[in-house]
C-alpha positions in Angstrom: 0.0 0.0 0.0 1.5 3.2 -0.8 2.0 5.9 1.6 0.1 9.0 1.8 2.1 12.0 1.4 0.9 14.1 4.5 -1.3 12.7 7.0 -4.0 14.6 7.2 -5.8 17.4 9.8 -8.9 15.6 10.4 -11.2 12.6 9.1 -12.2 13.1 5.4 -15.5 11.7 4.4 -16.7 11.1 1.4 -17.4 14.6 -0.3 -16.2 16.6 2.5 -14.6 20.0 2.2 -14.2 21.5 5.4 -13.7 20.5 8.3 -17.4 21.5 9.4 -18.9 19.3 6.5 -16.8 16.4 7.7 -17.7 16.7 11.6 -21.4 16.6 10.0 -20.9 14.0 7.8 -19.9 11.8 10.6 -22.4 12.9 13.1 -24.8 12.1 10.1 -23.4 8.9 9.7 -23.3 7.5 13.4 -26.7 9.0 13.8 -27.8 6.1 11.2 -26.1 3.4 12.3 -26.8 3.7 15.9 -29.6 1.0 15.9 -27.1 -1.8 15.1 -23.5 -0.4 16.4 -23.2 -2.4 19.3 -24.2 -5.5 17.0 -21.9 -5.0 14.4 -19.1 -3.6 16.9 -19.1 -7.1 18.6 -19.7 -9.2 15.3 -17.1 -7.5 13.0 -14.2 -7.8 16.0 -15.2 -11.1 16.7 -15.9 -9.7 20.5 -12.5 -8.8 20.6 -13.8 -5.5 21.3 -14.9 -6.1 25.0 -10.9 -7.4 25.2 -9.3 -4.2 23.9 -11.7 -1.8 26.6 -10.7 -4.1 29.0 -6.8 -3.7 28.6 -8.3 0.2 29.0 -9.5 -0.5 32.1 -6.3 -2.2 33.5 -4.0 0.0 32.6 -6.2 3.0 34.1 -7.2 1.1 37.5 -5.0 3.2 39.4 -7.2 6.2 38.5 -10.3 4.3 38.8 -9.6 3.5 42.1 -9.7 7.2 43.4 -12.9 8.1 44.8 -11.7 11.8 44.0 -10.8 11.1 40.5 -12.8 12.7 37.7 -12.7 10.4 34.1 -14.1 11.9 30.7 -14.6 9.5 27.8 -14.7 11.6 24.8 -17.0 10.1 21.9 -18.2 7.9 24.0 -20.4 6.8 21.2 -23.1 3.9 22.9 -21.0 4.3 25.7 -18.8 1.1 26.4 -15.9 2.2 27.4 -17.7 4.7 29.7 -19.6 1.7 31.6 -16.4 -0.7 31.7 -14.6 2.5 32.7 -17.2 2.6 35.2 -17.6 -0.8 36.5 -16.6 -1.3 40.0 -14.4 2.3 39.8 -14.7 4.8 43.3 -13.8 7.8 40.3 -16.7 9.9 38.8 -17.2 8.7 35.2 -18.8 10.9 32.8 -19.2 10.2 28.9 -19.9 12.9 25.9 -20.7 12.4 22.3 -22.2 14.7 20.0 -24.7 11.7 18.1 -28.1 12.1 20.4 -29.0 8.8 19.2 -25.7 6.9 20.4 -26.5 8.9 23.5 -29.9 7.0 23.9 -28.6 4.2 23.8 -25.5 4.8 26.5 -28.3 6.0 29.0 -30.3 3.2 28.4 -27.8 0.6 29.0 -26.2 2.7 32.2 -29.9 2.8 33.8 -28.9 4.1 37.4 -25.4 3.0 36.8 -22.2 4.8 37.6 -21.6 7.2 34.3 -23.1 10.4 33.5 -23.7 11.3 29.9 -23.7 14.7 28.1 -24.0 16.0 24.8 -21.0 17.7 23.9 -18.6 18.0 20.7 -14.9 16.3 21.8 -13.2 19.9 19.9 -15.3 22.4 22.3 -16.3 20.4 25.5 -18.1 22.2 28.1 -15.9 22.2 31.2 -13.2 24.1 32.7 -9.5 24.0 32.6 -7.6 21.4 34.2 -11.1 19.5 35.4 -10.1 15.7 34.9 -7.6 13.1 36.1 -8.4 11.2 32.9 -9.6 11.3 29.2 -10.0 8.1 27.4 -11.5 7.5 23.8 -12.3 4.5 21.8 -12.3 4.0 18.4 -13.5 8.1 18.3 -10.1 9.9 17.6 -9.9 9.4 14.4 -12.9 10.6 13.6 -12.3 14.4 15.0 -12.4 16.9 12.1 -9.5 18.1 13.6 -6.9 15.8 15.4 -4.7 18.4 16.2 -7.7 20.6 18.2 -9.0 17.6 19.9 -5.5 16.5 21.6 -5.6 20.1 22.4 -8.8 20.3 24.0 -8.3 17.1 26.0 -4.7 18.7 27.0 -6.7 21.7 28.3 -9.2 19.6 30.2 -6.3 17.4 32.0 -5.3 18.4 35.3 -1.1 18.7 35.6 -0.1 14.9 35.7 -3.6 14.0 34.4 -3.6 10.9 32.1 -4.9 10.9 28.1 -5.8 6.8 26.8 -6.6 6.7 22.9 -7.4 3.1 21.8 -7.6 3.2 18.1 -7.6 1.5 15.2 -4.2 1.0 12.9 -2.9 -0.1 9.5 -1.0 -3.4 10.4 2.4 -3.5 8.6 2.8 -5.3 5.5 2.9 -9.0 5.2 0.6 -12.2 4.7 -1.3 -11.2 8.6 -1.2 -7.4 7.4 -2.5 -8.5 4.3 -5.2 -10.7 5.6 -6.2 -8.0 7.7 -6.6 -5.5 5.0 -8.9 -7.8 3.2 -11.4 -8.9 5.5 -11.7 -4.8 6.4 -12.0 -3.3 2.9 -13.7 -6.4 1.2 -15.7 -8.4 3.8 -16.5 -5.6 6.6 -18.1 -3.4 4.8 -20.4 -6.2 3.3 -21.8 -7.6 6.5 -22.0 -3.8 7.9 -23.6 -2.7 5.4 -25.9 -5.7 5.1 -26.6 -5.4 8.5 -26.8 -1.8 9.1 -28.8 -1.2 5.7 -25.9 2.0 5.7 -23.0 0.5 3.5 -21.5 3.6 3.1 -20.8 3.8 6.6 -18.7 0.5 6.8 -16.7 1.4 3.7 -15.8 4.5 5.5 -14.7 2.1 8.2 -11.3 0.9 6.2 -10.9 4.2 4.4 -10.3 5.7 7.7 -8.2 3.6 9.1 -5.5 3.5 5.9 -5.7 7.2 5.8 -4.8 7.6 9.9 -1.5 8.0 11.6 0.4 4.6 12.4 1.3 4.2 16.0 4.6 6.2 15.9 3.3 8.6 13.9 0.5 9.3 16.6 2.7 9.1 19.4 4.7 12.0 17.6 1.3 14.4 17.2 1.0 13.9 21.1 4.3 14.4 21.9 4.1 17.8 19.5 0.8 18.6 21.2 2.9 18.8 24.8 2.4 15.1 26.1 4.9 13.8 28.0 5.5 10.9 28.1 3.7 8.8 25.5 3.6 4.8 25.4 1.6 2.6 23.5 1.0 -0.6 23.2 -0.1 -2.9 20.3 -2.8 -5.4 19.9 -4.3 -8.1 17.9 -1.8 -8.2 15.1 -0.8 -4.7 15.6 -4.3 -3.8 14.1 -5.4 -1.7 17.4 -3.2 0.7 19.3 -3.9 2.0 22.8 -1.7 5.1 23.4 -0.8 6.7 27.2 0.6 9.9 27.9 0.8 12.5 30.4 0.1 16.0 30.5 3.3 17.6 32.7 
């Protein structure tokens, strides 16, 4: 696969040409598919999904475990990563999205549960400076219209020595695995998705996406530029999911 020339400053869908029209194109598109995302989440990762959060969890216990502690999950979509975030934590959980119809669903599933959720956009949340001990998103990064912005928004939001978690997809390097990979995501995913969803545009933007994001490193680098420090990440599942941990000083 050849390599893009610049990485670029946001997500591009389809037909796009600002970064307005692309934050609502995506809003559009996840306002669609909302009925069947948690179906064709767990389907199309073969549950793996519910593994990768998990590894979130463990690796953010520590917080989790600190009744003072305040935890934002940005794009918290349906909110999973919210409620395993959540699950048996002493911290304050709260989840934002800017889909009201993932939002529905996140409130339904949390019933009188743990997390709080809020309509918000992940580049212009509504809280002060310096508010949480840490930001996670899943799977919602890459979607930003502006990737630069959002690690600067969550920056903002940190407290000093807060911690930032971005589990995200990524382009697994060449080979028969890689290759594998890239076939079941740009010619079988967006079949099933789209079969399922009845929105096939939607899981062809899936793949497109992901070839078009940063790889690992190349994230790692944006934080670091963004004022991060340090940043760690770790790989997963043939290298195709990437769960990145830094600090703001």
């Amino acid at each position: 696969m050849a390599e893009p020339a610049t990485r670029p400053k946001g997500t591009q869908p389809e037909g796009a040409k600002s970064e307005l029209e692309a934050s609502q194109r995506v809003r559009e598109m996840f306002t669609r598919i909302a009925p069947r995302y948690d179906l064709l989440n767990h389907l199309l990762s073969a549950q793996m999904d519910r593994l990768w959060r998990a590894r979130v969890v463990k690796e953010m216990k520590v917080i989790l475990d600190r009744p003072e502690a305040w935890v934002l999950d940005v794009c918290c979509g349906t909110g999973d990563l919210a409620l395993a975030l959540g699950r048996n934590a002493k911290a304050h959980i709260l989840g934002a999205d800017f889909s009201h119809p993932m939002l529905v669903r996140a409130r339904a599933k949390n019933g009188p549960g743990p997390c709080v959720f809020l309509e918000a956009d992940a580049l212009c949340l509504p809280f002060a400076a310096g508010s949480f001990d840490l930001i996670t998103t899943a799977f919602g990064f890459r979607n930003l219209a502006n990737y630069e912005e959002g690690l600067g928004e969550m920056f903002r939001l940190l407290k000093r020595g807060g911690t930032l978690g971005i589990l995200e997809f990524a382009e697994p390097p060449p080979g028969i695995l890689g290759d594998m990979y890239r076939f079941y995501t740009q010619k079988v995913l967006p079949k099933i998705g789209g079969l399922i969803s009845g929105d096939s545009a939607a899981y062809e933007y899936l793949p497109k996406s992901v070839a078009r994001f940063f790889r690992p490193e190349e994230l790692a680098s944006l934080m670091e530029r963004a004022g991060y420090q340090p940043v760690r990440y770790h790989l997963m599942t043939l290298g195709s999911v990437a769960l990145h941990i830094a600090t703001r000083p």
